[in-house]
C-alpha positions in Angstrom: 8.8 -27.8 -7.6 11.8 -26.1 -8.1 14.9 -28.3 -9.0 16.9 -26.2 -6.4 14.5 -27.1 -3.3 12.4 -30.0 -2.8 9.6 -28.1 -1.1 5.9 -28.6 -2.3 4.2 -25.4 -3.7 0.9 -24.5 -2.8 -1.7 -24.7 -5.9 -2.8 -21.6 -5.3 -0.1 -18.1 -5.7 -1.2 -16.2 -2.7 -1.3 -18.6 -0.1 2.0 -18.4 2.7 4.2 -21.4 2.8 6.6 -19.4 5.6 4.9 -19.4 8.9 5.2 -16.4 10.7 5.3 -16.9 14.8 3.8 -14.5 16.8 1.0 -13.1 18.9 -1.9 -12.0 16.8 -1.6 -8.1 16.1 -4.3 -7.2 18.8 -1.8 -8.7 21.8 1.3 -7.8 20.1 4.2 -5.3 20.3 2.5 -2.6 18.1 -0.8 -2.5 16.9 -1.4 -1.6 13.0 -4.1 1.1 13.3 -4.3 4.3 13.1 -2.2 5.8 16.1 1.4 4.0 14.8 3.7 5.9 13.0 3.8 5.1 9.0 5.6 7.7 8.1 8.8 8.3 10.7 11.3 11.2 10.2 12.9 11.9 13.9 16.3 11.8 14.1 16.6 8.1 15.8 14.8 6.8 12.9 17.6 8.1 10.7 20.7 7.0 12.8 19.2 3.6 12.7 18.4 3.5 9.1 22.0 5.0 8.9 23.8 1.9 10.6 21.4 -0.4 8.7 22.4 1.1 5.9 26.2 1.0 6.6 26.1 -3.2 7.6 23.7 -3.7 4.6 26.2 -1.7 2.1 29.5 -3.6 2.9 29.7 -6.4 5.0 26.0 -7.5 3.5 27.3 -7.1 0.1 30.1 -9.4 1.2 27.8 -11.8 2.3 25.4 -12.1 -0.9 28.9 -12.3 -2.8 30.7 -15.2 -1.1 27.1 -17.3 0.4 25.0 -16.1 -2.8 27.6 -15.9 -5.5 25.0 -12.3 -6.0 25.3 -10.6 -9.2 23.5 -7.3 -10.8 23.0 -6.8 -14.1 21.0 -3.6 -15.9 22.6 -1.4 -13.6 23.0 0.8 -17.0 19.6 0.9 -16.9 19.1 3.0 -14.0 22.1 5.6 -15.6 19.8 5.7 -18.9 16.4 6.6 -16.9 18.0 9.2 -14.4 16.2 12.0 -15.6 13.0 9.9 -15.7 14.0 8.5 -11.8 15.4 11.6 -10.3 11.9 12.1 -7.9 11.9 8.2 -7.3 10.3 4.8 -8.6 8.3 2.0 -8.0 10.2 -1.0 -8.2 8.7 -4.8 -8.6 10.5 -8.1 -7.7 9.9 -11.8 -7.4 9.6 -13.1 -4.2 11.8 -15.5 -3.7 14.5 -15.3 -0.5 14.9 -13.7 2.7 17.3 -12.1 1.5 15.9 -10.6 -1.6 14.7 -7.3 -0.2 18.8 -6.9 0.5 19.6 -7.9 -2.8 16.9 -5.1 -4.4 18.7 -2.3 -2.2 22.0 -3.1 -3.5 20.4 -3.2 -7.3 19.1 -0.1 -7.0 21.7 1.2 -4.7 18.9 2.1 -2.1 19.7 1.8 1.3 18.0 4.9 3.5 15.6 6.2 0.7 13.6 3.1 0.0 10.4 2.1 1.6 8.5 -1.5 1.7 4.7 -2.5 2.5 5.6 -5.4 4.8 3.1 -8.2 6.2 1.7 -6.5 9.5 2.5 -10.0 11.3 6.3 -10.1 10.4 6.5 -6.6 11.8 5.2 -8.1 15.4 7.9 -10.8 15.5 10.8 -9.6 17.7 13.5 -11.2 15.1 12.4 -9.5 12.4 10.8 -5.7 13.9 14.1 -4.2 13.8 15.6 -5.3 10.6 12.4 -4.9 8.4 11.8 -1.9 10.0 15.6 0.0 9.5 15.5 -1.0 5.9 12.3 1.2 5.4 9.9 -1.7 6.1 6.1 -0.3 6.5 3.6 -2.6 8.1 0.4 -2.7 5.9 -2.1 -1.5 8.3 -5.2 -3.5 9.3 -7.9 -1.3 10.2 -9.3 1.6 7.9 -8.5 4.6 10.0 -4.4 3.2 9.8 -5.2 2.3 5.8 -5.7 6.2 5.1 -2.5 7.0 7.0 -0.4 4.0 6.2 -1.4 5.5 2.1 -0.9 9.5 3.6 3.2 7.9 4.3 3.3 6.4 0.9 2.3 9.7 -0.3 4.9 11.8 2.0 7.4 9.3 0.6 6.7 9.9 -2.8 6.9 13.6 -2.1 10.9 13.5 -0.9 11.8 11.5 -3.9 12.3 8.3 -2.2 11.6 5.2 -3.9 9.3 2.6 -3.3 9.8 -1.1 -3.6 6.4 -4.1 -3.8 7.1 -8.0 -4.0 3.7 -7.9 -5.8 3.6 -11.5 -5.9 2.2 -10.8 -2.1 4.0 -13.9 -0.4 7.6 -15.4 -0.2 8.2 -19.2 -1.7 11.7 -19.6 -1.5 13.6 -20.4 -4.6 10.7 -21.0 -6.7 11.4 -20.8 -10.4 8.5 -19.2 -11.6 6.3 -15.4 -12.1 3.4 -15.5 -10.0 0.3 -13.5 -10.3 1.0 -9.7 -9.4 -1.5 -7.7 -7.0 -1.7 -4.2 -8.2 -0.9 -2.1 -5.2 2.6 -1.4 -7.2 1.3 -0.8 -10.6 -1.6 1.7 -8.5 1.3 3.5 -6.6 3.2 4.4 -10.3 0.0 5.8 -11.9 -0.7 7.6 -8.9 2.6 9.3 -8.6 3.1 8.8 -12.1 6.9 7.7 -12.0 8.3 4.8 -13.3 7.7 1.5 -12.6 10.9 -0.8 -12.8 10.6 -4.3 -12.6 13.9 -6.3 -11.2 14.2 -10.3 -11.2 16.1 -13.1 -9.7 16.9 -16.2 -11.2 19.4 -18.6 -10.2 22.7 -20.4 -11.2 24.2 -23.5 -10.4 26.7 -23.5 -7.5 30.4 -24.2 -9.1 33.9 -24.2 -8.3 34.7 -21.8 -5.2 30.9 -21.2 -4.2 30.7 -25.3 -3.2 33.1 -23.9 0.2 30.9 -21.6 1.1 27.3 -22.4 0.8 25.1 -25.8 1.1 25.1 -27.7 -2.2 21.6 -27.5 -2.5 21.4 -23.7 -2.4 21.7 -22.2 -5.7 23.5 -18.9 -7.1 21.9 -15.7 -7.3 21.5 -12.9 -10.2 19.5 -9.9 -10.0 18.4 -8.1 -13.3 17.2 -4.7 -13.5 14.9 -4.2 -16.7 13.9 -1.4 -18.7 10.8 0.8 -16.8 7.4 0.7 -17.7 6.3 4.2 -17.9 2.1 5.3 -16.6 0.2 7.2 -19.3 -2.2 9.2 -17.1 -4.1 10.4 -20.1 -6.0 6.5 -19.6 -8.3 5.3 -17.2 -6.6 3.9 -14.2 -7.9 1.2 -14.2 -6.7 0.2 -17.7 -3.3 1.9 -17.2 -2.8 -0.4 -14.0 -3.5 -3.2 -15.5 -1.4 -2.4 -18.9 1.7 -2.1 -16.9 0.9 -5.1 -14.4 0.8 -7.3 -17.8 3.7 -5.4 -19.4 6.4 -5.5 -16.0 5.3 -9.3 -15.7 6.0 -10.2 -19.2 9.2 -8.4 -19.2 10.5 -10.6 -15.5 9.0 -13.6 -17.2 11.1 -13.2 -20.5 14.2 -12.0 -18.4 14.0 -15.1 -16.4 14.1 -17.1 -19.6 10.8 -18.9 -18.4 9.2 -20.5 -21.8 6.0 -21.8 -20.3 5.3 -19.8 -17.2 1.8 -21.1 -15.4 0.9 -18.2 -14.1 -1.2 -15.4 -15.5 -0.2 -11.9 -14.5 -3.4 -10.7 -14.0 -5.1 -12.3 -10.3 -8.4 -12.0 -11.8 -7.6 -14.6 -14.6 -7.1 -17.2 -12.1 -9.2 -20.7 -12.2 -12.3 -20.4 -9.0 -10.8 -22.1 -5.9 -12.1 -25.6 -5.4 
């Protein structure tokens, strides 16, 4: 339990505590397989990334600012690497807000040129289609034949410099105050491309002085840290390279966080059996 929220965690890190309503995929809007379009470059698809981009700069900042109390920090970092970052990144975050996603485009100052895997199922709820999907939101597809060419747009992406950002702790749980196991989909994606891998992380303040006017008590303050990238060596096996930087980014988020005793191994396969 986090002290900011009274909600009960699930004993196990992968499992969804926010329900998603809708259909299942097969009777839905869109279906995840191999005929929709991963990788989108018409001109609509730009406007609309354009005006999501433009509410998502200003007003949204204004928003984190006054209801979050949202701070960056490490920006510096991303000046230091911008040799190294030029053709793009792959960026890792906890999971921890709705709005965290907005708060990793303004931290890397990404608005148009970043792309998310996103839970097929959120992509087939009306309320959240259009914003997931203007901020560069990818469903992960659920059948083989969309698999190749949901990983073909990954690939495209990579190719235009664009960045690429994974909540590799695979599920939201809001305000929790904690690292979580990380999948390696992220880690994969770096040594593939071989670019860097930047972990970001969000922890939380107390709400203070003008913040109590403009935010529930309960709801904490938000900071998000950029932290130095962990760069592939593609003369190892991927395998051990993936692994290598999964440990290293989630040591770095954990120490960041100023988490002494975190209860999480970074590694899934560490995990206790399920009962």
């Amino acid at each position: 339990m986090s002290k900011y929220s009274d909600i009960q965690y699930p004993d196990y890190p992968f499992d969804r505590i926010v329900n998603v309503k809708v259909k299942d995929s097969k009777e839905g809007k869109y279906q995840f397989d191999e005929n929709y379009p991963y990788y989108e470059d018409s001109f609509s698809y730009k406007l609309k990334r354009a005006l999501n981009a433009f509410f998502l700069r200003w007003p949204g900042r204004l928003f984190l600012r006054l209801c979050f109390g949202f701070r960056m920090k490490g920006r510096d970092i991303l000046k230091k690497y911008k040799k190294e970052l030029a053709k793009g990144g792959v960026s890792v975050c906890n999971h921890v807000k709705k709005e965290d996603a907005v708060m990793v485009c303004h931290a890397l100052n990404k608005f148009r040129s970043i792309h998310l895997p996103v839970y097929a199922k959120h992509m087939n709820n009306n309320g959240f289609y259009w914003m997931l999907h203007s901020m560069g939101g990818v469903p992960v597809a659920e059948t083989m034949g969309g698999m190749k060419k949901f990983n073909e747009a990954f690939d495209k992406f990579h190719e235009k410099g664009d960045w690429i950002h994974v909540f590799a702790e695979e599920v939201r749980w809001d305000l929790y105050p904690y690292i979580r196991p990380f999948r390696k989909g992220a880690f994969t994606m770096a040594y593939k491309y071989n670019c860097p891998l930047v972990p970001l992380v969000i922890t939380y303040r107390e709400r203070k002085g003008f913040f109590k006017l403009t935010g529930p008590k309960d709801l904490p303050l938000f900071t998000i840290e950029i932290l130095e990238p962990v760069f592939p060596d593609k003369s190892q096996k991927r395998e051990t390279e993936v692994l290598r930087m999964l440990k290293e980014a989630h040591a770095r988020m954990v120490k960041a966080a100023g988490i002494e005793n975190n209860p999480w191994p970074a590694n899934p396969a560490e995990l206790p059996a399920r009962n």
